[in-house]
N, C-alpha and C positions, 0 to 999 in steps of 0.2 A: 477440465471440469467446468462446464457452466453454471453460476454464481447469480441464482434470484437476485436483483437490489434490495428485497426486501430483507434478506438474508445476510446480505453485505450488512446492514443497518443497524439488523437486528442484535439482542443481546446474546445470539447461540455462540458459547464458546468451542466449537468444536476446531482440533489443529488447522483443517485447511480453512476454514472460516479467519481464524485470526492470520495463520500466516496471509493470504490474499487482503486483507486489511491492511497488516503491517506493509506490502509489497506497493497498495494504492497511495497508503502515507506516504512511505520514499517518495515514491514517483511522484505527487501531486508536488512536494516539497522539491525535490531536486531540477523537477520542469515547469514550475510554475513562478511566476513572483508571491505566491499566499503565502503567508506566515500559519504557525501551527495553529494559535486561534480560528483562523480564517479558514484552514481544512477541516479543523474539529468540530466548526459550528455545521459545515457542510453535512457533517456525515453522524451527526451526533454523539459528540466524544467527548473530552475533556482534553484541553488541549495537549497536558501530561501524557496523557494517554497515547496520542499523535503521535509527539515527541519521542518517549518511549519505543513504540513500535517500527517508527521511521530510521531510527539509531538503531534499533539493532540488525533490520534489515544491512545499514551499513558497514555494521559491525560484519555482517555476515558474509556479505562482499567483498569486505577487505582483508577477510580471511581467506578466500578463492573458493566460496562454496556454489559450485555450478550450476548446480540444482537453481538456485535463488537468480543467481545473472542469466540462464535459459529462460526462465519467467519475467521478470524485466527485459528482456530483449523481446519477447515474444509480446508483452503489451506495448512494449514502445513500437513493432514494429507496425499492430492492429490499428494502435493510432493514427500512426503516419497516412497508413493506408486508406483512412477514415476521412482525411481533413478536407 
């Protein structure tokens, strides 16, 4: 599903709205040197907020949920392909 940025940004809470959120936290956090401040000022958040979202994505992975590590592979691999 393709994700306006404006939409990414914006305040819609809709589930795949937040989960792709929470998915861009990890990843910005896990492949970046930026601390949570430093993404949330990015994306307009609160860094709690970041935090939050990025922990549980991990949470979710650490539990074996495939759904979540399909979608992380699939932007890590977008990226790759981008650079």
């Amino acid at each position: 599903m393709d994700i306006e940025p404006i939409a990414f940004k914006g305040d819609r809470r809709d589930k795949y709205l937040v989960t792709a959120r929470h998915i861009a936290y990890y990843l910005c956090r896990e492949h970046t040197m930026n601390s949570y401040p430093d993404i949330a000022y990015q994306v307009n958040r609160d860094h709690t907020t970041v935090m939050y979202g990025a922990k549980k994505v991990a949470r979710r992975l650490a539990h074996g949920d495939a759904d979540i590590r399909l979608v992380c592979d699939a932007v890590l691999s977008l990226l790759r392909a981008n650079q």
